[in-house]
TISE-339340 format. One record per atom (N, C-alpha, C, O): residue in one letter; x, y, z. Coordinates in pm, whole numbers, padded with zeros to 5 digits, always signed. Example, Ala and Ser with C-alpha at 12.3 -4.5 7.8 and 13.67 -1.06 7.14 Angstrom:
# residues 2
A+01319-00569+00780/A+01230-00450+00780/A+01320-00330+00780/A+01424-00332+00846/S+01285-00225+00708/S+01367-00106+00714/S+01290+00003+00787/S+01341+00114+00804/
# end
This chain:
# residues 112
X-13538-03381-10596/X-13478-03333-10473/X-13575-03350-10356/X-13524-03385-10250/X-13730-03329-10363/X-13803-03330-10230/X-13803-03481-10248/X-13738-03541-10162/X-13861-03552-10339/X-13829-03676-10313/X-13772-03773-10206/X-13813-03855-10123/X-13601-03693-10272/X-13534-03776-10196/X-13535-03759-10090/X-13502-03851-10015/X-13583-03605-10025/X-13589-03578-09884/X-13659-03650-09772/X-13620-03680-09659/X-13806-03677-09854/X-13964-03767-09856/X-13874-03923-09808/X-13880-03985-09702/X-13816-03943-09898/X-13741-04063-09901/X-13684-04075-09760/X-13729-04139-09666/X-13594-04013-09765/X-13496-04024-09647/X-13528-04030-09500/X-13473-04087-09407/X-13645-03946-09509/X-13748-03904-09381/X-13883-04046-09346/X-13946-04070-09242/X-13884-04100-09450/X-13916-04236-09451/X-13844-04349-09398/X-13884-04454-09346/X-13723-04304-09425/X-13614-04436-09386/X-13578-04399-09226/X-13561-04484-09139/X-13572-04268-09206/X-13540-04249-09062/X-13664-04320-08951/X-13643-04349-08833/X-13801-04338-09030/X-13920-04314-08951/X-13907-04438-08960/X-13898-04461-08839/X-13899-04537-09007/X-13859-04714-09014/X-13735-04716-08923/X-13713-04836-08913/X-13647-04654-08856/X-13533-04695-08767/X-13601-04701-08653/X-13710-04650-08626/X-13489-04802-08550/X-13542-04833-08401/X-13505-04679-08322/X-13433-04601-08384/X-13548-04647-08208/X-13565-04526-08136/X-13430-04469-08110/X-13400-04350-08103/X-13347-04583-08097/X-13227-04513-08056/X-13121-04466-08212/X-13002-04436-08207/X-13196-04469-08323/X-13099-04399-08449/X-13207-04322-08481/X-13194-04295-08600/X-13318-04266-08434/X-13394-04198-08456/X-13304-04079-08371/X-13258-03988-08440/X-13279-04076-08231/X-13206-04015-08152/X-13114-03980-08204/X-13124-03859-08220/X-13003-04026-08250/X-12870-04011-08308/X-12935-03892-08403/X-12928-03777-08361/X-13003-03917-08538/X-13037-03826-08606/X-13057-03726-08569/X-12984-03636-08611/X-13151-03696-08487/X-13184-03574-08366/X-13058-03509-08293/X-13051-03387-08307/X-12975-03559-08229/X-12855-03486-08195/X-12804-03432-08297/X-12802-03312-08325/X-12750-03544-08371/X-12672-03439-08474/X-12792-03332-08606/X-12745-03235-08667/X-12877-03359-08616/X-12930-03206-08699/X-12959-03129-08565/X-13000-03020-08606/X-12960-03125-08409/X-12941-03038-08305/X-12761-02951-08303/X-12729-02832-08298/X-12692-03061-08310/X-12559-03037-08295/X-12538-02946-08445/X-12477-02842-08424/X-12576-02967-08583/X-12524-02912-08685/X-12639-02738-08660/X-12589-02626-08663/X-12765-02761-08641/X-12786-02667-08632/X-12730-02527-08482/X-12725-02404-08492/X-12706-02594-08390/X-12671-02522-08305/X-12504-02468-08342/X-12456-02376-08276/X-12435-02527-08438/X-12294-02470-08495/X-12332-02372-08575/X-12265-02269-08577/X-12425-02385-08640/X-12429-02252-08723/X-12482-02103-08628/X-12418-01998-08622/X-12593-02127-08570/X-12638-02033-08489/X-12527-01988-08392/X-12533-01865-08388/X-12414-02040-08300/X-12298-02001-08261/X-12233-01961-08354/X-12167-01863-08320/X-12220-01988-08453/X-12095-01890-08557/X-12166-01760-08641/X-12110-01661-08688/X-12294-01793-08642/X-12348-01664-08680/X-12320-01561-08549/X-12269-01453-08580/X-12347-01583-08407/X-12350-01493-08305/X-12199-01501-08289/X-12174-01386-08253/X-12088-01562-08293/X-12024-01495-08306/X-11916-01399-08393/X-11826-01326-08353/X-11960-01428-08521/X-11960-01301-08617/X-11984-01204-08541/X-11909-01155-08456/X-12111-01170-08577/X-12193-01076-08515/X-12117-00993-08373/X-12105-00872-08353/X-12075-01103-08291/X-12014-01020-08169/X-11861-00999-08187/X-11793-00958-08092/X-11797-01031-08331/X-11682-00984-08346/X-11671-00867-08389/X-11586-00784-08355/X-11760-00855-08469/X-11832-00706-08579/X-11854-00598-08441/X-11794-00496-08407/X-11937-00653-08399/X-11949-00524-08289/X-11824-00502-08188/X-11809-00384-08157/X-11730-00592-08131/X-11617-00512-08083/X-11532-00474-08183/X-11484-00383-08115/X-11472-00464-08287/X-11482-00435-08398/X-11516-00278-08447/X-11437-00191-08485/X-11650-00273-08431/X-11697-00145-08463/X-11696-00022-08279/X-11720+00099-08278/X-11670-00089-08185/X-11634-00033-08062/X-11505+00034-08047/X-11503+00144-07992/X-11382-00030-08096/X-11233-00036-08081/X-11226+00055-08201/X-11143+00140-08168/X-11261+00076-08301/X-11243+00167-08391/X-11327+00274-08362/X-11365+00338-08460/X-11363+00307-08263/X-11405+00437-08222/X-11322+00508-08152/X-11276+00463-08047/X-11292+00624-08196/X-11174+00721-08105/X-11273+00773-08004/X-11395+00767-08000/X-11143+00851-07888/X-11175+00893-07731/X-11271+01016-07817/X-11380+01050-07771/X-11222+01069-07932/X-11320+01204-07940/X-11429+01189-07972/X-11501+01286-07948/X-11479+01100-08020/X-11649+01073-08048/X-11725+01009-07929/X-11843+00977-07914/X-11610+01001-07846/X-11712+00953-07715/X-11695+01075-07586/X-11742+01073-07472/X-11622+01166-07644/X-11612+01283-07584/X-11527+01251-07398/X-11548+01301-07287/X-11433+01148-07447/X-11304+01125-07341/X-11222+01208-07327/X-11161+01249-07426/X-11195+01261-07199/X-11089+01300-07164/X-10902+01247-07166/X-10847+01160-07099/X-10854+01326-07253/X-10700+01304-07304/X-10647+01260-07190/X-10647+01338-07094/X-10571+01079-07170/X-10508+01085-07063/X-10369+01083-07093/X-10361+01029-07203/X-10241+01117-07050/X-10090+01143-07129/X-10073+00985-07053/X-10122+00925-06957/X-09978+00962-07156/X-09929+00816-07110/X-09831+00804-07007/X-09726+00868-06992/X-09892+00691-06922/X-09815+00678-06810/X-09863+00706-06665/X-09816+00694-06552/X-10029+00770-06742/X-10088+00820-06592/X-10215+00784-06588/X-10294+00824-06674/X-10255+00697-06480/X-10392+00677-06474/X-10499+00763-06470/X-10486+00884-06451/X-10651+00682-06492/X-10767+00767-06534/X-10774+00800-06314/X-10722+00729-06228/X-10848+00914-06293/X-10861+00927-06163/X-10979+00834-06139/X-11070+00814-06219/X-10960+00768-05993/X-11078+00719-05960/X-11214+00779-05902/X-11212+00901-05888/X-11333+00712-05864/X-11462+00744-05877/X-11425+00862-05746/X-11450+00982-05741/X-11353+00770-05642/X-11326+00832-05529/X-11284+00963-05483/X-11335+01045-05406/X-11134+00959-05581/X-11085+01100-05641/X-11147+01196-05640/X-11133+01288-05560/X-11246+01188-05748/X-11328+01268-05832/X-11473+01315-05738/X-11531+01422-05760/X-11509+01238-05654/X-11588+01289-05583/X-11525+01367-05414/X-11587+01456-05355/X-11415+01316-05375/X-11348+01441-05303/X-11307+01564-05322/X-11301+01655-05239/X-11256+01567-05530/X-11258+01707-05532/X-11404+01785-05556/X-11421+01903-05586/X-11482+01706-05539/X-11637+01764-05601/X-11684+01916-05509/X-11709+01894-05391/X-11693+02015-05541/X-11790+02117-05453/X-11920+02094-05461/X-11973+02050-05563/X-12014+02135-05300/X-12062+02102-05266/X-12157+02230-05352/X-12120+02346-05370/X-12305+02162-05402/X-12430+02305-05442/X-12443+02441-05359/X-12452+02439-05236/X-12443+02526-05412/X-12514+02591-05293/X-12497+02771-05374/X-12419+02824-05453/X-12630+02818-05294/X-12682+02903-05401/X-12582+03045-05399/X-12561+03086-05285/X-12525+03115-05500/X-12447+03211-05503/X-12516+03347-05463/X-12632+03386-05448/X-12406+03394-05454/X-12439+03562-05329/X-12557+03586-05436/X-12543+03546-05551/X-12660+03643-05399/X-12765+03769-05479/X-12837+03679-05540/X-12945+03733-05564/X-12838+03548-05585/X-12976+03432-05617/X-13062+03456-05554/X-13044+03532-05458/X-13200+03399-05584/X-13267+03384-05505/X-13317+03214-05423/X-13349+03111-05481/X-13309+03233-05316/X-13301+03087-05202/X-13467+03032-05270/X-13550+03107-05323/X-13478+02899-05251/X-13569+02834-05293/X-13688+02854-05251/X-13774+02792-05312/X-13741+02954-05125/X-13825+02992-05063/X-13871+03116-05167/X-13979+03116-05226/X-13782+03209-05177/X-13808+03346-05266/X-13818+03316-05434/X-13859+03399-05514/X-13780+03205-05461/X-13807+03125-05604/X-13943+03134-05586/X-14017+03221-05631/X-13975+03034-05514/X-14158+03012-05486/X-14238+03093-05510/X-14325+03084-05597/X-14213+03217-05412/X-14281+03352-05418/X-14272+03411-05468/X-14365+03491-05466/X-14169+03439-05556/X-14165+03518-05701/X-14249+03448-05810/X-14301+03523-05893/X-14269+03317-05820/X-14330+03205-05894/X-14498+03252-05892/X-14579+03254-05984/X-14509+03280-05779/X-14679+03237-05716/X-14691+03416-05766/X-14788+03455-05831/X-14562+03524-05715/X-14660+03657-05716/X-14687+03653-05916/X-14785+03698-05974/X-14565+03586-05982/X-14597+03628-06117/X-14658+03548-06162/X-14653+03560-06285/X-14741+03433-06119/X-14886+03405-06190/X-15044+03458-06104/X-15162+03437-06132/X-14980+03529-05998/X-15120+03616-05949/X-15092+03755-06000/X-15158+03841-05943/X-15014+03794-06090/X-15024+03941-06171/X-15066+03872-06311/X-15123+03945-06392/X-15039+03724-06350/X-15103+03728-06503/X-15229+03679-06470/X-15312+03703-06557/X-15278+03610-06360/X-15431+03655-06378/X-15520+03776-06328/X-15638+03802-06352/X-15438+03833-06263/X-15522+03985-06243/X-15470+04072-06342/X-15497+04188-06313/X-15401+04062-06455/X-15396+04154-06534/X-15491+04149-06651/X-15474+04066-06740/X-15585+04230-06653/X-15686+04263-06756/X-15659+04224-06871/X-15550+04245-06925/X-15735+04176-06912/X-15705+04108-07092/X-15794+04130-07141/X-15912+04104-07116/X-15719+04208-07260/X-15822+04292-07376/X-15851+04219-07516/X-15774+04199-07610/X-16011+04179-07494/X-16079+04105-07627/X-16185+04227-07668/X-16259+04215-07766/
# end
């Protein structure tokens, strides 16, 4: 079997340049068919394994048939705007509650 390979690879290397070429396309052409049919396996498998995923494992919202998903647009007109509720404290009094309760844990005495 290597032989004949030895062989064959001998007989190509004795041809004029232009069936040396020919050879070259086509083990280019046979190898580039396989590498396309392997990738697209591969990318059939994965839509495949996409489409057999239900709305609940991707945690979609139920749409009833007949009615579109709302758009981006929609969805950001009904959006409310942040803003801090009665009796929070505003981002200023965050701070200062922040700063007074790490200047009481280092002035509080620690017993070794």
């Amino acid at each position: 079997m290597v032989s004949r390979i030895q062989q064959k690879i001998e007989y190509i290397r004795r041809q004029p340049e232009h069936v040396k070429m020919r050879y070259l396309f086509l083990c280019l052409g046979v190898s580039m068919l396989f590498i396309v049919t392997i990738w697209l396996i591969s990318l059939n498998e994965s839509f495949r394994r996409i489409s057999n995923q239900s709305s609940e494992s991707l945690n979609l919202p139920d749409i009833p048939p007949g009615k579109t998903a709302p758009s981006l647009g929609d969805l950001l007109e009904q959006r409310s705007p942040l803003r801090v509720e009665e009796g929070k404290t505003s981002e200023e009094g965050y701070f200062e509650e922040q700063v007074k309760a790490r200047e009481g844990d280092a002035s509080a005495p620690t017993n070794q």
